[in-house]
N, C-alpha and C positions, 0 to 999 in steps of 0.2 A: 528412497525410503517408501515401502507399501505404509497404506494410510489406514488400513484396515484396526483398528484395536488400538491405534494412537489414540494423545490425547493432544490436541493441537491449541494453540492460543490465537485467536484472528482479533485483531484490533480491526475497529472501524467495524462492528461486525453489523450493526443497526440499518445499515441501507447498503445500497449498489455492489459493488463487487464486495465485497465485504460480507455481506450478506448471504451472496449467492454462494463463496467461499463456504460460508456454516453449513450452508444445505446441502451443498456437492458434498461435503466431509463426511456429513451425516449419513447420506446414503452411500459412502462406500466402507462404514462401519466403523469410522473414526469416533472419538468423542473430542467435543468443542468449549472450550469456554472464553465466549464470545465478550470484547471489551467494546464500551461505545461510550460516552460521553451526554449520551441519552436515554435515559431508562425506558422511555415510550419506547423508543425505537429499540432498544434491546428486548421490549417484551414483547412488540411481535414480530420480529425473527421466531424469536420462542414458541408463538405458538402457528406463524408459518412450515416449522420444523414439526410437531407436532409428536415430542416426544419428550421421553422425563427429563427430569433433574442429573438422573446419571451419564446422560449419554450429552447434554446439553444446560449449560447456565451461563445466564448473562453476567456481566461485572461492571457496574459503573465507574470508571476510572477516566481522570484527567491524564493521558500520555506524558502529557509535560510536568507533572508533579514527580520527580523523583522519588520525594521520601513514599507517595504512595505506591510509587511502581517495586519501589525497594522491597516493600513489604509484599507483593503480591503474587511472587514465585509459591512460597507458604501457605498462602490464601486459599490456591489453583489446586496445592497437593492435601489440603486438608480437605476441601471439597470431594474432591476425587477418589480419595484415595493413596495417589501415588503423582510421582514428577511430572507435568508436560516434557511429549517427544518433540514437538514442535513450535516454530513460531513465524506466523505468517506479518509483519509490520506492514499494514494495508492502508491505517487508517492515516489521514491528510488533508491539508487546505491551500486552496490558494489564494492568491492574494489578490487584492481590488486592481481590477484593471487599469492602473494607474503607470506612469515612468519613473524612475526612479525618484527621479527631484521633487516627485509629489505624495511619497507617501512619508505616515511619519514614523518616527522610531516604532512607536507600539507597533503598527502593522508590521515594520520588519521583524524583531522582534518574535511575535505569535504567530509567520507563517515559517520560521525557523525551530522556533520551539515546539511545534506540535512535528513539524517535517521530521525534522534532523535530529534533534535534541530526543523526542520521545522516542522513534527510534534507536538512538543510541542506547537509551536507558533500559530499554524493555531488551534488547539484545544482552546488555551488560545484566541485569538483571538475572538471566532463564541460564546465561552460558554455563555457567558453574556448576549445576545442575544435570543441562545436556551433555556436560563431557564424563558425565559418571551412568547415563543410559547408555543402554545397548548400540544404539543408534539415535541420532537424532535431525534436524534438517531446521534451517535460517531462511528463511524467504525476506527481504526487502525490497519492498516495491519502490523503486526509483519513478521515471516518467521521461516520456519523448521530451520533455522540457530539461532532462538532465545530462545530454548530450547535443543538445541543440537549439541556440537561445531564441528564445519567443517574446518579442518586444511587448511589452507590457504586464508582463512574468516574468521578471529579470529576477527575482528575488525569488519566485518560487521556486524559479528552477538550479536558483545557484543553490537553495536548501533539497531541489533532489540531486543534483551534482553532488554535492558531499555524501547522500545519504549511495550514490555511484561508488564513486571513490572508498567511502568505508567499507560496504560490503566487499569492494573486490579488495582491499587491503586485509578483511578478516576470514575470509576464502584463503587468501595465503598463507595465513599465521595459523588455520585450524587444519591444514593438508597433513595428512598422517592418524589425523584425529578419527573418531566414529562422526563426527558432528560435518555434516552437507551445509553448504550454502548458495543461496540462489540471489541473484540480482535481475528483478522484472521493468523493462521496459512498455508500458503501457501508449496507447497512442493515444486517437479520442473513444472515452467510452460512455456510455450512456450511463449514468450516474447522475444525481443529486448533488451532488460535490461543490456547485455555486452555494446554493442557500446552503445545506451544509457550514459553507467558509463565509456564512452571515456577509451573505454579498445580493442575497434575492434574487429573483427570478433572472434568466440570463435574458438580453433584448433579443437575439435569434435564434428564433427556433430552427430544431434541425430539419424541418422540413422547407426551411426557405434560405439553407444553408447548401451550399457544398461539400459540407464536410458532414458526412455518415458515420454517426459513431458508432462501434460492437458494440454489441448488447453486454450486459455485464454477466451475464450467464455465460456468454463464451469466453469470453476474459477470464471469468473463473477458472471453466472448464483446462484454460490453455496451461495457467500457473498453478495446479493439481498437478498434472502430467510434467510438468517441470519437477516437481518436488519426486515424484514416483518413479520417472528416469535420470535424474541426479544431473541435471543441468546444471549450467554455470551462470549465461545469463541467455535470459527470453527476450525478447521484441513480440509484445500483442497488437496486432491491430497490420492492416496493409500498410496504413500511412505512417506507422514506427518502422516498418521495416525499410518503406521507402527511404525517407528521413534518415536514416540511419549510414543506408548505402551511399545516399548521397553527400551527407555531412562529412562521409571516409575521403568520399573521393574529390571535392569540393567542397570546402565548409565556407569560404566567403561567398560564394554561389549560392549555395543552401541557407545560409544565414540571409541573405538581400528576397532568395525565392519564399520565407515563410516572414518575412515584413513584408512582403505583398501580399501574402494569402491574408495577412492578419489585418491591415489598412482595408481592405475589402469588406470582413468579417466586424470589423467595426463598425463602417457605414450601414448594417442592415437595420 
């Protein structure tokens, strides 16, 4: 789907890919209306973007509230004008660095409800809509953590493993449709994303790390071109692609090689 004269929905639009998502849309002639969870942080995207009300407006919305996501397809086209063509499910947390035996319901809970849950809702929400446009296109961003467990993210990642498995179960149920779906594999990106997930500042920084993360401008740029050449699903980042290959071809390998990276990345 060209992105040009769309009108796209980016959750998570307040910071890091999310963000950069609004801006790249912006400049290839899209219109956004951008959902976060933080009105600060939606007002300046706002005026990082630096353009109207038509082309660009923020919506403070909790993901996980259904009844207000229920309501907010309506919201989108009363603002606008007319239906969103797209929907990019970006925005996410994860969960306290913790194993499983140590966190407690709530945490599991609110790293699935915002994951999975919002997700669902916002896709179930817009679909009814997208199947009466011309065209329309489904982004959900999964994560390296949803094909490949990462000890001390057991939970985050079983909440993008579903949000994996949905997407590719509603790619097969919309084939025939006008309506695109995409499923994004993210690896590490430079993002906000800890404090975001009210977890504070992370202990290692990336410069006294091994692990380099993309910038989240490129990240963006990558899941654009995914929606514009009608991809299935993406791998961002070298160390998702690596991860990925690996996990095909050896997953108990891969699984024991990213509990060492991770034992490592603890001690900094």
């Amino acid at each position: 789907m060209k992105l040009q004269d769309k009108l796209v929905i980016v959750t998570g639009a307040g910071s890091g890919i999310g963000r950069e998502l609004t801006l790249q849309l912006l400049q290839k002639g899209a219109r956004v209306a951008g959902v976060d969870i933080h009105a600060d942080a939606l007002t300046q995207t706002g005026q990082l973007a630096g353009v109207g009300s038509d082309r660009f407006r923020g919506f403070t919305l909790d993901i996980a509230d259904k009844s207000g996501v229920d309501a907010f397809p309506e919201t989108v086209a009363a603002h606008f004008g007319h239906p969103a063509d797209g929907l990019i499910n970006n925005a996410g947390i994860i969960q306290p660095f913790k194993p499983v035996t140590e966190l407690t319901t709530d945490e599991i809970n609110r790293v699935f409800n915002v994951n999975f849950y919002g997700t669902l809702y916002l896709t179930r929400a817009f679909l009814p809509s997208f199947l009466q446009r011309p065209e329309a296109h489904i982004v959900n961003i999964s994560s390296m953590g949803g094909f490949l467990p990462v000890p001390g993210q057991t939970i985050y990642g079983a909440a993008k493993a579903a949000v994996k498995l949905f997407t590719e179960g509603l790619y097969a149920e919309l084939i025939g449709t006008n309506v695109r779906v995409t499923v994004v594999f993210p690896g590490a990106i430079a993002t906000n994303i800890t404090e975001n997930s009210g977890l504070g500042t992370p202990k290692a920084s990336t410069e006294s790390s091994s692990i380099k993360p993309m910038p989240a401008d490129k990240a963006a740029g990558a899941i654009l071109d995914a929606i514009e050449t009608n991809r299935f699903r993406v791998t961002v980042g070298s160390d998702a692609r690596f991860l990925d290959l690996l996990y095909r071809f050896n997953p108990r390998y891969a699984t024991e090689f990213i509990e060492k990276k991770m034992r490592q990345f603890r001690k900094m």
